[in-house]
C-alpha positions in Angstrom: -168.1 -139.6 66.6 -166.0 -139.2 63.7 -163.0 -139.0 62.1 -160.4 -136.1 61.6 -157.7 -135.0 59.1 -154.4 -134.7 61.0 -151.8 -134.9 58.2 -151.3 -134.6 54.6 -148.3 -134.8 52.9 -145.8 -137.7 51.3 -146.8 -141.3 52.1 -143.9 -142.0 53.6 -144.4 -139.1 56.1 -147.9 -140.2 56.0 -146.6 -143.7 57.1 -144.3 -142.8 59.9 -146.7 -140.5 61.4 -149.2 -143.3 61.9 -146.4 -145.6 62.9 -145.8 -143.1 66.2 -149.1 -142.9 66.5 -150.1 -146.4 66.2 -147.1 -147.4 68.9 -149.0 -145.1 71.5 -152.9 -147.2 70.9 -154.2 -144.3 68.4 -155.7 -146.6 65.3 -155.3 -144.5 62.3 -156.7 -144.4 59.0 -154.9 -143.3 55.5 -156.2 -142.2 51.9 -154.1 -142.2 49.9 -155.3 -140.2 46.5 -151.9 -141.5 44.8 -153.0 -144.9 44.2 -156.6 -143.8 43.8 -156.1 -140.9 41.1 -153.5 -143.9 39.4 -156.4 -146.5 39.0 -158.4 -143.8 38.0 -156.3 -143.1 35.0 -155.0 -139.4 35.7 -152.3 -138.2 38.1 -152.2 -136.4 41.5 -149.2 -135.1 43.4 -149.2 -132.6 45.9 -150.7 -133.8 49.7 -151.5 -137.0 48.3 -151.4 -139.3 51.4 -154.1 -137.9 54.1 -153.7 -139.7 57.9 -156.9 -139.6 59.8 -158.0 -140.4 63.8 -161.4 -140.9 65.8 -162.0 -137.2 66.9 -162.2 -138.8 70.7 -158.1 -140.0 70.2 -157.0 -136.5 69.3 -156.1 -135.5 73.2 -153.8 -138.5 73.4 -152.7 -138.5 69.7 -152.2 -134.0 69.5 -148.5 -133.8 71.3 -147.2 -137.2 69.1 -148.5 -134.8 65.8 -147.1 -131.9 67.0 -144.2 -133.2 67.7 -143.9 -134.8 64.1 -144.9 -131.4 62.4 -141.8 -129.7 64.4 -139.3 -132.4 63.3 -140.0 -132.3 59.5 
């Protein structure tokens, strides 16, 4: 399978989204094109932190996100 874009916003709403979703057994995975557009030498601000999951995990993972969207 693959992976899937379920987030992107702030990394620290990046981070406590895979946080709820890592305390339910969904691994995630974040980019974070902040620190990567930094090393690179130019600048990047809007949806910088992107949270991924294995496209098999999204059954188990979608009521966690959807409850997360609904309380920012």
């Amino acid at each position: 399978m693959g992976l899937m874009k379920v987030f992107s916003g702030s990394e620290i709403l990046a981070q406590a989204l895979q946080l709820r979703l890592n305390e339910v057994g969904v691994e995630t995975v974040l980019k974070n094109n902040l620190q990567s557009a930094r090393l690179g030498g130019f600048g990047n601000s809007d949806l910088a932190v992107e949270v991924f999951i294995e496209e098999t995990e999204f059954a188990k993972a979608n009521q966690i996100i959807e409850d997360f969207r609904l309380s920012i």
